[in-house]
C-alpha positions as CSV (number, residue, x, y, z in Angstrom):
1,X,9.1,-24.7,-9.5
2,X,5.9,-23.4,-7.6
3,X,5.1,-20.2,-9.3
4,X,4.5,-18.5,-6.2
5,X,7.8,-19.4,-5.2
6,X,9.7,-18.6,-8.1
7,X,7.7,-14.8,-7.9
8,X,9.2,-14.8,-4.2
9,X,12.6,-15.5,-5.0
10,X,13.2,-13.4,-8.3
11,X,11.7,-10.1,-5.5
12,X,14.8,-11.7,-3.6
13,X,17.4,-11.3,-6.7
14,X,16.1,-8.0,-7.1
15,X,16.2,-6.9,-3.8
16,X,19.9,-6.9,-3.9
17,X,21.3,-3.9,-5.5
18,X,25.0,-3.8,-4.0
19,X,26.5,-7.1,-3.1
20,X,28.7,-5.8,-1.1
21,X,26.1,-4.5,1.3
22,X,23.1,-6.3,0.7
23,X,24.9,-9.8,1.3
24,X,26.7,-11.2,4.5
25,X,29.2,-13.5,5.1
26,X,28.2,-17.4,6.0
27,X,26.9,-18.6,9.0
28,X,28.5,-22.1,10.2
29,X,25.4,-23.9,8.9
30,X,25.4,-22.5,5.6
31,X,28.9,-24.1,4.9
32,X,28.0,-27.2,6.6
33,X,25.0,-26.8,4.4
34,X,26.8,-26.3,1.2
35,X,29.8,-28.4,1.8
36,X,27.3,-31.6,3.2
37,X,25.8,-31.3,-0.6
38,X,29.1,-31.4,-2.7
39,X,30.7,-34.5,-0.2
40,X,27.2,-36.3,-1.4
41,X,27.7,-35.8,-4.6
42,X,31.4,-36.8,-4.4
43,X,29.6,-40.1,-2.8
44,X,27.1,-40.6,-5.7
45,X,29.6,-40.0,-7.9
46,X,32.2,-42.6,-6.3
47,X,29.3,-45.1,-6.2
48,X,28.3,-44.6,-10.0
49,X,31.7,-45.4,-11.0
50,X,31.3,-48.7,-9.0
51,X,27.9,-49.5,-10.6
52,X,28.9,-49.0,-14.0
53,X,32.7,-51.2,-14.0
54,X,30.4,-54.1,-12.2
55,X,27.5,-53.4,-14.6
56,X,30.0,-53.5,-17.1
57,X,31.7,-56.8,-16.3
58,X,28.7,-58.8,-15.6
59,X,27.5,-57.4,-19.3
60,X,30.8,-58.3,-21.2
61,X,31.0,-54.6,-22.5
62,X,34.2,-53.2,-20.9
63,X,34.1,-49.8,-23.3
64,X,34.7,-46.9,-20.7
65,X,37.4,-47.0,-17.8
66,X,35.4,-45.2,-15.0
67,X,38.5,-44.0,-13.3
68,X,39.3,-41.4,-16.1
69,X,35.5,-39.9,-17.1
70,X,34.7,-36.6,-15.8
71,X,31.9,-36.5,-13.1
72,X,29.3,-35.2,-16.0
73,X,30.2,-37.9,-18.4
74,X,29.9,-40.5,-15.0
75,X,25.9,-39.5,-15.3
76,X,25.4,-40.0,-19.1
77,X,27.3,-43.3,-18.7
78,X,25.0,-44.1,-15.4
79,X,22.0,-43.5,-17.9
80,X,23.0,-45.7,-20.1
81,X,24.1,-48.2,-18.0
82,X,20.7,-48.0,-16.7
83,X,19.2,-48.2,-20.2
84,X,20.9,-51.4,-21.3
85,X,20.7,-53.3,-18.4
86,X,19.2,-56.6,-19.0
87,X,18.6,-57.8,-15.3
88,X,16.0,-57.0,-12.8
89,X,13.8,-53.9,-14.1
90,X,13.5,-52.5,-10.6
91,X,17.2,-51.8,-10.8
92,X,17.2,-50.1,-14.4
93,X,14.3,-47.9,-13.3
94,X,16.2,-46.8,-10.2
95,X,19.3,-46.3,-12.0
96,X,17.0,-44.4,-14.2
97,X,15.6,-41.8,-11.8
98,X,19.3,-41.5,-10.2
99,X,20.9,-40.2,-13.3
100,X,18.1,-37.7,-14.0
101,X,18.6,-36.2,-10.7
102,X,22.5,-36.2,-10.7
103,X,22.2,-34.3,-13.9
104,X,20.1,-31.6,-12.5
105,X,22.4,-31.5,-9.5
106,X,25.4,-31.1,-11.6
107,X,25.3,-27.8,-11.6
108,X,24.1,-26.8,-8.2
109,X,27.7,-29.1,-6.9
110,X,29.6,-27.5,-9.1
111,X,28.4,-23.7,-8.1
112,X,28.8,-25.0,-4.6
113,X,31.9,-26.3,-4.8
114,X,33.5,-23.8,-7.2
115,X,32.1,-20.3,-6.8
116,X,32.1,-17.8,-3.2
117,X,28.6,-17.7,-1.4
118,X,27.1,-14.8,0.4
119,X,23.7,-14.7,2.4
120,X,21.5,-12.4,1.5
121,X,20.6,-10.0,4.1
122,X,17.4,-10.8,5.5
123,X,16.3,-13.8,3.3
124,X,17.1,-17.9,3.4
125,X,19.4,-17.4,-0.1
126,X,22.5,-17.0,-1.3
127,X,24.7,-15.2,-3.9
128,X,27.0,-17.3,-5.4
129,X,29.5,-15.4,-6.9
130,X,32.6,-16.0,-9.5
131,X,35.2,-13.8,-10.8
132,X,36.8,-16.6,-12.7
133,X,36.9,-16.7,-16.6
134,X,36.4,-20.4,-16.9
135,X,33.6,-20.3,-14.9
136,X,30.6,-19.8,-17.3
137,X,27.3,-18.2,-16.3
138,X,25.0,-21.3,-15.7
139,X,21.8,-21.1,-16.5
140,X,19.8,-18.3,-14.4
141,X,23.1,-16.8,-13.7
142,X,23.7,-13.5,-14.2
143,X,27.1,-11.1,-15.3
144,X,28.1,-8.1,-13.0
145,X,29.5,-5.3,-14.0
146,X,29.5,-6.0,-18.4
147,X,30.5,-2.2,-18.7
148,X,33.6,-2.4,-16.5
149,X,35.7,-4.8,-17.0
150,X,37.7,-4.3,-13.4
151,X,34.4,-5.7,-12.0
152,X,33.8,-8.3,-13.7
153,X,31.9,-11.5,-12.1
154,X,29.5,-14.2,-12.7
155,X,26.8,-14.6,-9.9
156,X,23.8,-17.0,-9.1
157,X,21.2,-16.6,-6.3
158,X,19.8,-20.2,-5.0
159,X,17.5,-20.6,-2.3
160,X,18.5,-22.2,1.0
161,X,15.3,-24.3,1.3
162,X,15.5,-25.7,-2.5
163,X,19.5,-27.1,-1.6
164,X,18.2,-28.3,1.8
165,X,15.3,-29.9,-0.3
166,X,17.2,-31.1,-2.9
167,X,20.3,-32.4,-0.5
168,X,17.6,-35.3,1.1
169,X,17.1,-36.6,-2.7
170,X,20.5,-36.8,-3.1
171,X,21.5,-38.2,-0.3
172,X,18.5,-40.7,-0.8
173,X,20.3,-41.7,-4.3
174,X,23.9,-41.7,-2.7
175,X,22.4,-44.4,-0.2
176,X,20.8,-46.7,-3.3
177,X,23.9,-46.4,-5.4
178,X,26.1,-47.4,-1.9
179,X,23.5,-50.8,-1.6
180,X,23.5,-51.2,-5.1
181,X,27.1,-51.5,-5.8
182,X,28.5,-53.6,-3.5
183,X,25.0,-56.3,-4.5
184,X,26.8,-56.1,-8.3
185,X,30.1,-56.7,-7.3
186,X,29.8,-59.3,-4.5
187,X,27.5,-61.3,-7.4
188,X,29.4,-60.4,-10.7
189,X,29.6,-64.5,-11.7
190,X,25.9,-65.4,-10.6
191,X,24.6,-62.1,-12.1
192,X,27.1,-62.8,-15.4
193,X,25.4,-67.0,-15.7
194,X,21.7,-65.0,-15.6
195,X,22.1,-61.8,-18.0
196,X,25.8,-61.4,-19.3
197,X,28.7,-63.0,-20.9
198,X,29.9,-66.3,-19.6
């Protein structure tokens, strides 16, 4: 990240010294925001499992069943996938820079889906905020209230112009994995006959 940026948004997180009154509720853009970038991940995630079953088939190396991996463990599997293929390079590169990204957007999909968001007053950000023990602090999150246990909370700031940023790559990667898919499975025995097990 720009360190200019990074200096502007860390004066942000400080900025806030009460939550309670420092943040606001959503407006009806930030949750269309928010919830556009979890139901593109849901997509790319949906997708990937596609990719790797056909990639898998045409390979002869049936050794994960999609349906039961956990999102995370979809990516590793995508990067492998995208390691061992032995077809066209252009698609192993691709698959390549698609796992990379879904791994750094991990994260940011699960805050967004799983932990309360509140716009900070004044600024294009937003407190994401958890009181839930299972919900660890990710990284660059923060714990509120260690002394007193009756306020206890886990909470993240992200920037509104990095998800919006961020959103157009992933949507970009959603649309290759929706093209890419259906190209494996509607060819499975010519792509088999060229690079897998016949």
């Amino acid at each position: 990240m720009d360190p200019v940026e990074l200096a502007r948004l860390q004066a942000i997180f400080e900025s806030v010294k009460h939550i309670p009154s420092d943040t606001e509720s959503l407006r009806d853009e930030d949750y269309l925001l928010l919830g556009q970038f979890v139901q593109v991940f849901c997509v790319a995630d949906l997708e990937s499992r596609r990719v790797i079953a056909a990639m898998q088939t045409i390979v002869g190396n049936k050794s994960v069943d999609v349906r039961k991996l956990p999102d995370k463990t979809v990516i590793e599997h995508l990067a492998i996938s995208a390691r061992d293929w032995p077809g066209q390079k252009e698609i192993g590169k691709g698959l390549a820079v698609v796992a990379d990204t879904l791994s750094k957007h991990h994260q940011v999909r699960h805050i967004c889906a799983h932990w309360a968001a509140r716009r900070i007053k004044g600024h294009d950000a937003y407190f994401f905020i958890s009181t839930s023990g299972n919900h660890k602090p990710p990284v660059g999150g923060h714990h509120v209230g260690a002394d007193d246990p009756d306020a206890d909370a886990e909470f993240r700031m992200l920037a509104k112009t990095m998800i919006m940023e961020e959103l157009i790559k992933l949507r970009q990667h959603a649309t290759f994995l929706g093209s890419l898919a259906p190209y494996l499975e509607n060819n499975i025995v010519a792509l088999k006959k060229q690079h897998g097990a016949m």
